[in-house]
C-alpha positions in Angstrom: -36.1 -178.4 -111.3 -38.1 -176.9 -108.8 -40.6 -174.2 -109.4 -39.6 -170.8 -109.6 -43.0 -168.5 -108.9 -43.2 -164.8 -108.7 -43.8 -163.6 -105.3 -45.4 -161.1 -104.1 -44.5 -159.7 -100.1 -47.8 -158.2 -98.2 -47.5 -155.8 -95.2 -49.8 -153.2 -96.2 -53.6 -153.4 -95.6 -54.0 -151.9 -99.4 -51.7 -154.8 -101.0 -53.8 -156.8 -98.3 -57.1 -155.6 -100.5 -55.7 -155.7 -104.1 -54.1 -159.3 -103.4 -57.7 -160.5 -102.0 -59.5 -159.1 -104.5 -57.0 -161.4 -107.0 -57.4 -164.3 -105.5 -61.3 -164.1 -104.8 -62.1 -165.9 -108.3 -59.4 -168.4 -107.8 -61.0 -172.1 -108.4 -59.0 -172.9 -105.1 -55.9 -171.4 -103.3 -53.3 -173.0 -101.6 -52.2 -172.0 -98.1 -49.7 -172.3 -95.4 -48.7 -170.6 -92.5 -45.0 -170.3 -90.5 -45.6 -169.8 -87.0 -43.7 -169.9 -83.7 -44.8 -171.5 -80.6 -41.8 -172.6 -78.0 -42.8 -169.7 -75.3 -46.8 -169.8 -75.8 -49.9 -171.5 -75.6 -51.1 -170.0 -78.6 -48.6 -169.9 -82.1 -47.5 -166.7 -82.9 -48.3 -166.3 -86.4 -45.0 -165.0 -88.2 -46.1 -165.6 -92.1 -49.1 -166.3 -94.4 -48.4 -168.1 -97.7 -51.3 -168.0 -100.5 -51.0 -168.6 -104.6 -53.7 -169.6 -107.0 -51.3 -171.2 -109.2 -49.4 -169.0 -110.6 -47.7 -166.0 -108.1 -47.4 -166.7 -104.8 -48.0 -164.0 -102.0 -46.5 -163.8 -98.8 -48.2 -161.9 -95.7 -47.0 -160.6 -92.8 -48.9 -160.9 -90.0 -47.0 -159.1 -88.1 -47.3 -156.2 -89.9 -51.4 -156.6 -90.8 -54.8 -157.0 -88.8 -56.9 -159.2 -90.8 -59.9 -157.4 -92.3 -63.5 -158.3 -94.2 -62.1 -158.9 -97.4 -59.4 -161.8 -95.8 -61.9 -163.0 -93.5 -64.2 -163.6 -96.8 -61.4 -165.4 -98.9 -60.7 -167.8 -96.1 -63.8 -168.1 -94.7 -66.8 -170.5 -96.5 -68.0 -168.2 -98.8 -64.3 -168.3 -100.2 -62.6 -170.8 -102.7 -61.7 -174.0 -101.8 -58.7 -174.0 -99.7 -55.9 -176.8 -100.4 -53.7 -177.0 -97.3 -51.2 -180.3 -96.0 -51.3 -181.9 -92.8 -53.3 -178.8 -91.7 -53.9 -178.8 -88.1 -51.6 -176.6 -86.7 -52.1 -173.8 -89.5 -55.8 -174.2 -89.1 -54.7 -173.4 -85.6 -52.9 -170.6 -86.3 -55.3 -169.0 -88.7 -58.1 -169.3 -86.2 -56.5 -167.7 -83.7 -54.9 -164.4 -86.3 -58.4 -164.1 -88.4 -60.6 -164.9 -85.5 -62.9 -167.5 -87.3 -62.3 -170.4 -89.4 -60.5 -171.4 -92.6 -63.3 -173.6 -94.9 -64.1 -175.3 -97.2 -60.6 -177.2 -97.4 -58.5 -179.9 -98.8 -55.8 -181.9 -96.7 -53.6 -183.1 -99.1 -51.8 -185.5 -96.6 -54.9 -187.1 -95.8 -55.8 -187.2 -99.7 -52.8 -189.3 -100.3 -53.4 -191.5 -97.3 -56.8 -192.2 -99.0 -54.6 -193.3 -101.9 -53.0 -195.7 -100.2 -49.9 -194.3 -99.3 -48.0 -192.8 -96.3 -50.6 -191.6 -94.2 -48.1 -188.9 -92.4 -46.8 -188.1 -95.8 -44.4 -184.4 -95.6 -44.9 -181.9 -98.3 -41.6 -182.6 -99.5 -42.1 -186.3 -100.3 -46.1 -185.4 -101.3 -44.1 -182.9 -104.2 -41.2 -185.3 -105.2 -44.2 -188.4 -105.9 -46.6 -186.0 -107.7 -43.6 -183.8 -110.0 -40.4 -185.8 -109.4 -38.7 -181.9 -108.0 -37.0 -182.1 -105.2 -37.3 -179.5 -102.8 -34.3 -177.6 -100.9 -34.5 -178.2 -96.9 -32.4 -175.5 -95.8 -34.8 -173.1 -94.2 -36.7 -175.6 -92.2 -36.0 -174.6 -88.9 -35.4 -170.4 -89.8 -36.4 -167.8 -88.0 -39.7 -166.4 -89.5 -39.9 -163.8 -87.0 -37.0 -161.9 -88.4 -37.6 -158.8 -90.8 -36.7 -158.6 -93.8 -36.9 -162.3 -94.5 -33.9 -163.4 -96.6 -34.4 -164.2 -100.3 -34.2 -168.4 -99.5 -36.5 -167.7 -96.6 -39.0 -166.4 -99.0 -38.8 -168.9 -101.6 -39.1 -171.7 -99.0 -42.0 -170.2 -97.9 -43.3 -169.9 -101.3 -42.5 -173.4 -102.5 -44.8 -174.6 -99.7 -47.6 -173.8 -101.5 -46.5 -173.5 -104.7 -47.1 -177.2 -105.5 -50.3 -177.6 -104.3 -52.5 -176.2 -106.9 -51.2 -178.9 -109.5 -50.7 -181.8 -107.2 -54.7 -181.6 -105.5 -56.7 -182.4 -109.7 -54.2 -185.5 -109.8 -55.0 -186.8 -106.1 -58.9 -185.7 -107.1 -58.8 -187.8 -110.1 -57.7 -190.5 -108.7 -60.2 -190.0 -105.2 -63.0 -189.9 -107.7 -61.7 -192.9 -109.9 -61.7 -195.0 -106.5 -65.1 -193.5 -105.3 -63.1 -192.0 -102.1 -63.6 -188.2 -103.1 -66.4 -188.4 -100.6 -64.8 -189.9 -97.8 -62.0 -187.0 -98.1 -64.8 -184.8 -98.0 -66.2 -185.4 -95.0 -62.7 -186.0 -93.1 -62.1 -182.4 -94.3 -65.2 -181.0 -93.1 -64.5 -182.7 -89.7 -61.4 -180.8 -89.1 -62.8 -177.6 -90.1 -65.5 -178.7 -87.2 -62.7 -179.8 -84.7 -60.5 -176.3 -85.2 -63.6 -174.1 -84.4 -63.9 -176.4 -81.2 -60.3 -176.4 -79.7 -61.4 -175.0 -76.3 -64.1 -177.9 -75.9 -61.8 -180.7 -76.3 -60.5 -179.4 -72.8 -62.0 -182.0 -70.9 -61.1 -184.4 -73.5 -57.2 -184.1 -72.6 -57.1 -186.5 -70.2 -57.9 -189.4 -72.5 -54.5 -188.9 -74.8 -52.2 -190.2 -71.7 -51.6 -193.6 -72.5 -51.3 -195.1 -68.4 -55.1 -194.1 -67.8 -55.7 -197.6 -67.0 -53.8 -197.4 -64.2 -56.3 -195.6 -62.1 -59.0 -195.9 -60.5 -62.4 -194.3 -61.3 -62.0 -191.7 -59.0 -58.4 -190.7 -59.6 -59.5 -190.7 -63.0 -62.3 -188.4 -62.6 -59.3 -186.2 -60.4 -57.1 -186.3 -63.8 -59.6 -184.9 -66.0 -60.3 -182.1 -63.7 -56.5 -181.6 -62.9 -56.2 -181.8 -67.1 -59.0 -179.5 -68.0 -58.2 -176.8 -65.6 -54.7 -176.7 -66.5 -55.4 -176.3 -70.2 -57.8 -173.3 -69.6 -55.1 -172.0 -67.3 -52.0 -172.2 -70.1 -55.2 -170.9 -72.9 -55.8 -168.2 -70.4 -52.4 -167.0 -69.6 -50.9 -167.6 -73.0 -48.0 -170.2 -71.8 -46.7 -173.9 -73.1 -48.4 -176.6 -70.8 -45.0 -177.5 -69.0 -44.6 -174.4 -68.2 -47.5 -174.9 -65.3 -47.7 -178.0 -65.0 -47.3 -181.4 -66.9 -49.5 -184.2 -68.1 -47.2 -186.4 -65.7 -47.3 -184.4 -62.4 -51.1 -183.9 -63.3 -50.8 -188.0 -63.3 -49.2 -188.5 -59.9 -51.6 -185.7 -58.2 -54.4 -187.3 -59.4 -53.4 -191.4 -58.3 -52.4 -190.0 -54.5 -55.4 -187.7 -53.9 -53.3 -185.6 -51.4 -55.8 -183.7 -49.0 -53.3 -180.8 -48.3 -50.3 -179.2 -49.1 -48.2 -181.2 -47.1 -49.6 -184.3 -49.0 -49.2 -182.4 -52.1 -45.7 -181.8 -51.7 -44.8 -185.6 -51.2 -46.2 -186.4 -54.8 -43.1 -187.2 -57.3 -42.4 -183.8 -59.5 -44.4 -181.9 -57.7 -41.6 -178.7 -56.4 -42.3 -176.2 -54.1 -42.0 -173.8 -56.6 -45.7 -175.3 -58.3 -47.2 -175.5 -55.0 -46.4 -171.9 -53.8 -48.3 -170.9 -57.4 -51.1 -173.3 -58.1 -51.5 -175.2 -54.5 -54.5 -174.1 -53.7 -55.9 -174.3 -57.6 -54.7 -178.2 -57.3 -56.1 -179.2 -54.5 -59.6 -177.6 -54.9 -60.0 -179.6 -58.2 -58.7 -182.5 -56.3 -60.7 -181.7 -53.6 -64.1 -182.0 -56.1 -63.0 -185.4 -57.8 -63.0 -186.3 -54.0 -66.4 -185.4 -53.3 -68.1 -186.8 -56.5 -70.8 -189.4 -55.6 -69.8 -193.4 -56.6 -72.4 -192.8 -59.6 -70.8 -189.9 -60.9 -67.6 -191.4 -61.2 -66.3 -192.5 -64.7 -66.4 -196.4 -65.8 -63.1 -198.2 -64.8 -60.9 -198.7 -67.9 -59.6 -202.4 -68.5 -56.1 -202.9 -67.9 -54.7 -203.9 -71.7 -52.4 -206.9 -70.4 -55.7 -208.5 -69.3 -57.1 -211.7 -71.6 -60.3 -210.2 -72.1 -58.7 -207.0 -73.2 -56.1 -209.0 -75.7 -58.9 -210.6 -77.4 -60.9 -208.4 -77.9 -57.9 -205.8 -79.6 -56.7 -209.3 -81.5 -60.2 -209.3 -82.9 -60.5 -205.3 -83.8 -57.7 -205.3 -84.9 -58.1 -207.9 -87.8 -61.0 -206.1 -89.0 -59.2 -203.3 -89.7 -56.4 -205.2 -90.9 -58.8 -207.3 -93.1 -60.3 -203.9 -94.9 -57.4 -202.2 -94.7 -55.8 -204.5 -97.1 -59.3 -205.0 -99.1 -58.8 -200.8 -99.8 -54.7 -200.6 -100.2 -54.8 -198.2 -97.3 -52.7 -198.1 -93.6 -54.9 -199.3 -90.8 -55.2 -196.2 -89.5 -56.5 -194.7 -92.1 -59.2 -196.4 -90.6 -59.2 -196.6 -86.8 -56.7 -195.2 -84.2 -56.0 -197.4 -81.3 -57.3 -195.3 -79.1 -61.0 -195.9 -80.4 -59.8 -199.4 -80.8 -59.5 -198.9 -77.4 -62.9 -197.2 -76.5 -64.7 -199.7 -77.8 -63.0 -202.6 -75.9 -63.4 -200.6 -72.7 -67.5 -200.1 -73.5 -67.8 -203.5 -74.4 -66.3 -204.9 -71.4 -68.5 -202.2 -68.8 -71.2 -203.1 -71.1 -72.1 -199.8 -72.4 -73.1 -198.8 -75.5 -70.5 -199.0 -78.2 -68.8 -196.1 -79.7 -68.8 -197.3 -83.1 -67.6 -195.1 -85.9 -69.8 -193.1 -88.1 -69.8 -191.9 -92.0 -67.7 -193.7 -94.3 -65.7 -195.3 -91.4 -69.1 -196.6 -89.9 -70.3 -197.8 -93.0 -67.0 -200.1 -93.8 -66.4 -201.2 -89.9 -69.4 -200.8 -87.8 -71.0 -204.7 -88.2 -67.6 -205.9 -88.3 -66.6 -204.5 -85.4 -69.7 -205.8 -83.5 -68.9 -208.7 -85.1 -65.5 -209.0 -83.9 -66.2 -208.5 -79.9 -69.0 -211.1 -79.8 -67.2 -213.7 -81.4 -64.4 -212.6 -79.5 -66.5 -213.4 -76.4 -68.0 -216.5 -77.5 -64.5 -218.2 -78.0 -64.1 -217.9 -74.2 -67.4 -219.0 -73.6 -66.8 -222.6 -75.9 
């Protein structure tokens, strides 16, 4: 039987005050946000869900302008936060408080350090810890609407009501596996990365999966294209498609047109985009064009090649092999993109981008390991 907490609904800044001044002794305090995001670069924040343990209190901040005293219970002088698969509400707290939401606690990544699901949801997270099964029905609701209906706000509430008795069972058993560090430090990592979302601009590029495909200097074209673009859509409040996408940004940057007449022969581009944002599109072009053969970025290795098969054969039973030694997923341990990274340094014959902390500790000599011997079989 599910839980059945008292709640509490905040849209004035004096309920604001008296509910922060309840929770500012809490040991920790569980969190969640609903947010909406389909028209806008930046979520709209539509609800704020917070409990101790016991009541849970719902805030609207739509109604409320975060002050000092919420600013101070969120912030690091606060309690410890306990949040799941956190990301996006670390996102959208960021953006409504204007600084960030520490110390904290994924639970999802907790129970990945367990050694199961690493993506586990909430739902399955409460039904593994209690055995409650939790009702579904407002998952995709409205949370922009006023008043919220009765279900709407104990959905909301039941998204947090759980954590506060779930998080000393996953600790226990972190600290009876000597992992509580490791969570630790992923934790404290996202808090790092949230307060940091406009610097990964120039980092974009790197999630599209076909990079291989070009050349250094239409590379060095895509990260421009991608980088301006996402200060454009940061700038002007609008989803990413809505100007231009990853794809179009793709095909711009493996012709190199020179004008708009070459522009408007590139697949997906419409004349629509290049009435807007020729002019933007070409001048980035136009400096990716004009970058000096040393400036360029290192040519990625395509991954069909040998070399590159090896060498991700190799990585790849590393993590495999500790993986299994620990009772955790493989990527727990490494993505495939850094997987990646370190195959592409290897083969350029760069230094090696070998993880750090707790990751570096378990992988580092056995990664090294890996791509030599993965070498010298070629080489016999």
């Amino acid at each position: 039987m599910p839980l059945d907490p008292t709640i509490h609904w905040i849209d004035t800044p004096a309920a604001l005050d008296s509910m922060c001044q309840t929770l500012s002794e809490a040991r920790y305090l569980a969190v969640d946000t609903e947010f909406i995001r389909e028209s806008s670069f930046h979520p709209i924040p539509a609800l704020v869900q917070l409990t101790r343990g016991d009541d849970v209190y719902l805030v609207d901040p739509q109604a409320l302008v975060p002050g000092p005293a919420l600013r101070a219970l969120l912030g690091p002088d606060g309690p410890l936060k306990l949040l799941h698969a956190c990301s996006e509400d670390l996102e959208v707290l960021a953006n409504w408080m204007g600084g960030p939401v520490a110390p904290l606690i994924d639970t999802q990544l907790a129970q990945a350090l367990l050694g199961e699901d690493p993506a586990m949801g909430y739902q399955r997270l409460v039904e593994h810890w209690t055995g409650d099964v939790l009702p579904k029905d407002e998952t995709r609701s409205d949370w922009l609407e006023r008043p919220l209906s009765d279900a709407q706000c104990r959905y909301a509430a039941l998204d947090v009501a759980y954590l506060p008795l779930i998080w000393p069972k996953q600790r226990q058993e972190l600290e009876r596996l000597g992992r509580l560090g490791w969570l630790e430090a992923d934790c404290a990592a996202l808090v790092d990365q949230a307060g940091r979302s406009s610097e990964g601009d120039g980092s974009w590029y790197r999630r599209n999966r076909q990079l291989w495909r070009l050349d250094p200097r239409a590379t060095a074209a895509y990260q421009r294209l991608t980088t301006w673009r996402e200060a454009e859509v940061r700038e002007r409040n609008m989803p990413r498609n809505w100007l231009v996408s990853d794809k179009v940004l793709f095909a711009i940057a493996d012709a190199l047109p020179c004008n708009r007449y070459e522009l408007a022969s590139v697949e997906g581009v419409k004349p629509t985009l290049i009435k807007r944002e020729g002019d933007a599109l070409l001048s980035v072009v136009r400096g990716a064009a004009d970058l000096e053969a040393e400036e360029l970025p290192d040519p990625l290795p395509s991954p069909l090649s040998g070399p590159f098969k090896r060498r991700f054969k190799a990585l790849k039973q590393a993590v495999n092999g500790m993986a299994q030694h620990l009772g955790v997923a493989p990527e727990v341990l490494a993505r495939r993109r850094h997987l990646e990274e370190l195959i592409a340094a290897d083969l350029n014959q760069v230094p090696l981008p070998l993880p750090s902390g707790w990751r570096g500790e378990l992988l580092a000599e056995a990664f090294e390991r890996a791509l030599n011997e993965s070498e010298s079989e070629v080489k016999e």
